[in-house]
N, C-alpha and C positions, 0 to 999 in steps of 0.2 A: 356621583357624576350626573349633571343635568340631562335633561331629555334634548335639550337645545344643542349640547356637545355632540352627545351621539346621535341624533340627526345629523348635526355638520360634520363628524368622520364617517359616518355612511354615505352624504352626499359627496365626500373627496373621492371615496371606494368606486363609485358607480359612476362617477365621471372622471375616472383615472382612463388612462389610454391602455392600462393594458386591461380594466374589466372591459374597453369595447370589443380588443383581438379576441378573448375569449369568451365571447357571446357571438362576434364574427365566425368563431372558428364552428362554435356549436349549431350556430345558421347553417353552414355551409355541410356540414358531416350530415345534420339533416338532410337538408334538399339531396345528398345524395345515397341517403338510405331510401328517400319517397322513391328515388329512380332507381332506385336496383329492384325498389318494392315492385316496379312495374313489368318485369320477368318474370313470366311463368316458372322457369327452371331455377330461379336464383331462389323468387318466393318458395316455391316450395320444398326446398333443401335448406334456406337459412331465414325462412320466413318468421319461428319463434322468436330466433337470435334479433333480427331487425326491430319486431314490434316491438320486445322490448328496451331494446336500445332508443328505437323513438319514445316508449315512454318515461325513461330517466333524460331525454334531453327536455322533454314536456314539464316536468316537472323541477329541471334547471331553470327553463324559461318561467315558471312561475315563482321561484325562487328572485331570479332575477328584477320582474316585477314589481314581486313584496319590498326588495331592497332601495329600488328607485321610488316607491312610495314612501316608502319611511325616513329615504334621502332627502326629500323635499320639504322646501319650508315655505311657505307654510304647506301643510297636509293637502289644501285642496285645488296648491299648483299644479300639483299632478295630471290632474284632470282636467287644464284649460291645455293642453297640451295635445293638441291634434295625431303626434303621432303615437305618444303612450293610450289616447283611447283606442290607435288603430291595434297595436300590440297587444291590448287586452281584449279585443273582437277576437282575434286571429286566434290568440293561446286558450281564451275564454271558449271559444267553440270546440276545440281540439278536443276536448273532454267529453261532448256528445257522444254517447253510447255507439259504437259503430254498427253493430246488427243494426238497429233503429234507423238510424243517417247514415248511411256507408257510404251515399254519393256526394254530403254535406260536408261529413270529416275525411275523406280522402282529398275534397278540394281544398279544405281549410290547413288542410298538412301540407299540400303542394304551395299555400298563400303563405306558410312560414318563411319561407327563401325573403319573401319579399320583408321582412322586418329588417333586412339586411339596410334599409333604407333608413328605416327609425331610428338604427344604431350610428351610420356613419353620419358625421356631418355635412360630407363632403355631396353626399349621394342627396342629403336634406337641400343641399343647396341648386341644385341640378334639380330635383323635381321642383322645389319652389318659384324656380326659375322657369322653369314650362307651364304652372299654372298660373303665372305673371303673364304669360307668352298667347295666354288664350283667347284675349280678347283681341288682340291685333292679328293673330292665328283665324279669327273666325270671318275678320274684316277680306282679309287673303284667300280664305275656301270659296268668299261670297263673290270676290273677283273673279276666282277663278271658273264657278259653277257659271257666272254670265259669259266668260271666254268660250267653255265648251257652250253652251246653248247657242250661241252664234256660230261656231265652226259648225254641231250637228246640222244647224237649220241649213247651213249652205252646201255641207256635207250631201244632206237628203235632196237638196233640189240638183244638186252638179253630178252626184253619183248612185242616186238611185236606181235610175235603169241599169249601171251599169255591172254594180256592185251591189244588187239587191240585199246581200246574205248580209252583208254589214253599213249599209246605208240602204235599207230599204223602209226605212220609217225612222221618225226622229228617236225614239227609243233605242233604238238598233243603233244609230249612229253613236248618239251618247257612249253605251256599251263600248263601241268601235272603238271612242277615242278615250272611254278612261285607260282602255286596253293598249292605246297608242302613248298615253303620257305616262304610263310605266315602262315607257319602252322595249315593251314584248312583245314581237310578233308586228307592229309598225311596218318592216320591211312588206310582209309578205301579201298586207293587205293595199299598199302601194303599188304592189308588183301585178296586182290586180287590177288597178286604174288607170295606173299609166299607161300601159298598150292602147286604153281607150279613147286617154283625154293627156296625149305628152306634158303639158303644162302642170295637170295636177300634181307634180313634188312640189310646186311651190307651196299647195295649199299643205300637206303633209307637215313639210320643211319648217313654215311661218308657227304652224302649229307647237308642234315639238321645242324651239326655240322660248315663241311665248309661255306654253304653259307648264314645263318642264324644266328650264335653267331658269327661267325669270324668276316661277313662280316659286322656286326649288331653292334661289338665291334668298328672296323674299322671307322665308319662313328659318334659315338658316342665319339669318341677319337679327332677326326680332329675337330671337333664341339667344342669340349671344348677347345682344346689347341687355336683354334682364339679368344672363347669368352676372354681366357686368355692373349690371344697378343692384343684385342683389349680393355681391362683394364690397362695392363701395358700401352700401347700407350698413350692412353688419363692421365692418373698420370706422363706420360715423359713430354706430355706437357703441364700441372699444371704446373709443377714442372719447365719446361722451360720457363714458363710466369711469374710464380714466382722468377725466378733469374733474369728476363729481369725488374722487378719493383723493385726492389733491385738493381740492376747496373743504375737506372735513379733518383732511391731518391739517390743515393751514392754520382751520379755525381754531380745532383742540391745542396745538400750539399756542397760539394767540391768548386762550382761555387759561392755559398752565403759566405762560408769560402772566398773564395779569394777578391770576392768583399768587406768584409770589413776592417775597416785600422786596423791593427795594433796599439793593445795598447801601446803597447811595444816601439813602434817605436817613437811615439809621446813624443813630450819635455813636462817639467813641464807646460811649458806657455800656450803651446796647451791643455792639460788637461787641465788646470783653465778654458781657455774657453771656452771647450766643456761642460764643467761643469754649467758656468755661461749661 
């Protein structure tokens, strides 16, 4: 058996859907031994039972690894592969001595959970799609950071005497209103104003509007429209590898066509004896 074979049934193995459920499922049984690890009373009644339970998944996951390395064709696709190098940060430090790094590999146990991303595709397309998101994301922060700087600055000249504790300097107001466009607590620092200056819910009002639904719609819009360019992308190229496997059975066709003789061409004598 070639090396080439068994690469290609080990890359069917590790991209079959049920090895993803059971590397899913081994993520998951993890993330919830790190969290029972975080009880005092659990830890230390079943704390041997756990660690070693986390170390035969540790070493599933590295099992798992070696399989999708040696799945890959070539060898050193592997490693252009953004998220198997993340996967082998995450299972590679896992191994750190824990006396030594106790506060390193306790986080790097709790960063397993997240491989959960590596494995599904669905979860790859969702992040990919937020780090598509980031640069029209930062265009949006940059509006919104000049929205607050003008509401603070008018904030501090219309409410400062009144409302010192949260508009008594342009810092404080800032504060006030990142506090205001999470919508916590808004009310009670209105409730504060208003007695002084009745008009002021408009400036509140205008506020919350602008930099909350607008800016709230804004960033929920650019999100979808990439998860959406990053579906159509991947179906362009389906659909492009599917026409390149279609132009290579065409041509082999074509090439088997040409390579054999002609019935047609051949004498009667020739048929007898291709016959005979």
């Amino acid at each position: 058996m070639s090396s080439d074979t068994v690469t290609d049934k080990i890359g069917l193995i590790t991209n079959s859907a049920l090895f993803r459920r059971v590397v899913i499922t081994l993520i998951l049984v993890n993330a919830i031994i790190v969290g029972l690890d975080t009880y005092p009373e659990i830890h230390a009644r079943y704390g041997k039972i756990l660690h070693l339970t986390d170390r035969i998944i540790l070493y599933l996951f590295t099992l798992e690894l070696v399989l999708r390395f040696l799945g890959s064709n070539p060898r050193l696709a592997f490693f252009r592969s953004g998220w198997n190098l993340f996967d082998l940060i995450i299972v590679g430090v896992s191994y750190l001595p824990s006396s030594e790094f106790f506060t390193v590999a306790r986080l790097f146990r709790i960063l397993r959970a997240l491989r959960t991303v590596s494995v599904s595709p669905d979860l790859q397309k969702v992040v990919n799609a937020l780090l598509r998101s980031l640069p029209a994301l930062g265009h949006i922060l940059v509006l919104l950071a000049l929205l607050m700087y003008v509401y603070a600055a008018i904030g501090t000249s219309l409410f400062g005497q009144i409302a010192p504790k949260y508009f008594g300097s342009l810092h404080q107001s800032v504060l006030t209103l990142f506090s205001i466009i999470t919508l916590e607590g808004w009310v009670t620092v209105m409730d504060e104003v208003v007695p002084h200056m009745p008009a002021a819910w408009i400036y509140f009002v205008t506020f919350i509007l602008f930099g909350t639904f607008v800016a709230l719609n804004f960033v929920v819009g650019v999100i979808v429209n990439n998860l959406q360019a990053v579906e159509i992308e991947q179906r362009d190229d389906i659909a492009e590898i599917r026409k390149t496997l279609d132009r290579i059975e065409t041509q082999l066709q074509s090439n088997q066509d040409a390579n054999r003789p002609d019935e047609d061409s051949r004498t009667p004598q020739q048929k007898l004896e291709r016959a005979s």
